[in-house]
N, C-alpha and C positions, 0 to 999 in steps of 0.2 A: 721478454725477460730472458735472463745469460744467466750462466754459473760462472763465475769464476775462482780460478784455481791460485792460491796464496803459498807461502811456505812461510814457516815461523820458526823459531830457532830457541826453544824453551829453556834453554840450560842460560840465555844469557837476556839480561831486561832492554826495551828499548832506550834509545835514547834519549826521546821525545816523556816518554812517560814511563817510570818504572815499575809501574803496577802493570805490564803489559810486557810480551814474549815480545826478541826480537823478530823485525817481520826481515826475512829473506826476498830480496829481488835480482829476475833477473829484469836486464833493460826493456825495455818497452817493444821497440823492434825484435827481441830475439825470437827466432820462430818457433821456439820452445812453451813459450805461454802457451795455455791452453782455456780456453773459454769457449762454453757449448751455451746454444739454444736450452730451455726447460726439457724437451721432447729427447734430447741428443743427451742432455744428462741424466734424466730417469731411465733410460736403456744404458748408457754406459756403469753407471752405477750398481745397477742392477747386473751387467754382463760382470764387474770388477767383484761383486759382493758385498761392497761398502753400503752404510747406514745416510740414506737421504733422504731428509723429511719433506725436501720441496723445500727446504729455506737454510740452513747451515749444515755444516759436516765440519767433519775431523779424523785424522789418521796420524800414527808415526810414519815415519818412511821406510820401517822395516816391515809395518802393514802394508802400505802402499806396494812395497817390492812383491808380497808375497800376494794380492790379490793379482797383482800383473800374470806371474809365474802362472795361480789359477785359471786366470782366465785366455792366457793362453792355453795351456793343459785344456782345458776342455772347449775350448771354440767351438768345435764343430759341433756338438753335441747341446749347447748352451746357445751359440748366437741367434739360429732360427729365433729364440721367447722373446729376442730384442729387437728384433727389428719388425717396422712398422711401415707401411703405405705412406704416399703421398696423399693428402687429403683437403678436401675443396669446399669451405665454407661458402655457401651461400645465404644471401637474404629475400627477403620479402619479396613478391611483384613491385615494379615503381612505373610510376608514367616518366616519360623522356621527355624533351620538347620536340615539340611535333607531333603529340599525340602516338608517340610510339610508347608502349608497356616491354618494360625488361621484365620475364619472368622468372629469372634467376639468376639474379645480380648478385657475381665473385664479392664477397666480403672479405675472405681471404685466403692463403693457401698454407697452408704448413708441409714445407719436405719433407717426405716419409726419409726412412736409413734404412739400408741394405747392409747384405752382410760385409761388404767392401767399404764401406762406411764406416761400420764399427771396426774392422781391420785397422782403419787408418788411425782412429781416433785413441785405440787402447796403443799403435804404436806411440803417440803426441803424449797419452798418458803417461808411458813409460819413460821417452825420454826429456819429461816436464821435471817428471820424479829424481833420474838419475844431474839431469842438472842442478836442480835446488841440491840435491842433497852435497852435493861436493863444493856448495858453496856455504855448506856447515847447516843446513837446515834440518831438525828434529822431525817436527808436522808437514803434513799438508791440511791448509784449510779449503774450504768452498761456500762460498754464499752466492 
């Protein structure tokens, strides 16, 4: 599961539907997008101060700018609560063929984040934020 990051432009309606904010993009390749793992979004969110319930969010972009401002201002004092290990799911014992037994078979792994992690991700943040917005965008969404 991803988060990703939308911008909408609420002062003006779509074109597809007008019950609905224009949605702001940028191109698909711009390395500006920003889309995190579940694990990478509950820690940045968390590190920004924005409201994520594990399934949508919302901000203007003059929130968005000033959770940036915060969570730079306090980094060092905040980012240790965000960051998390790498961590190594394992399963069951199984038999192999050839009568060998795995007793602890990788089911999966999830990368933990450091604090050069979160560094890099509130900078993707910031400049997600300052590009949407000077292509007129109001919000930032996340789902």
């Amino acid at each position: 599961m991803s988060v990703s990051l939308c911008a909408v432009n609420e002062n003006e309606t779509s074109s597809f539907d007008p019950k609905y904010p224009k949605v702001v993009h940028l191109p698909d390749e711009d390395p500006r997008n920003v889309n995190w793992n579940n694990g990478n979004a509950t820690a940045m969110f968390k590190l920004l101060g924005l409201e994520w319930d594990g399934d949508f969010g919302k901000c203007s972009i003059p929130e968005a700018r000033r959770a940036v401002m915060r969570a730079r201002a306090t980094f060092a004092s905040r980012a240790q609560q965000c960051v998390c290990d790498d961590k190594i799911i394992y399963g069951k014992p199984r038999s192999q063929p050839g009568g060998v037994v795995t007793l602890r078979p990788v089911l999966g792994y999830e990368m933990g984040l450091d604090t050069d992690g979160l560094a890099k991700r509130l900078f993707a943040f910031s400049q997600f934020v300052e590009a949407v917005a000077e292509l007129g965008a109001t919000h930032i969404t996340w789902a």
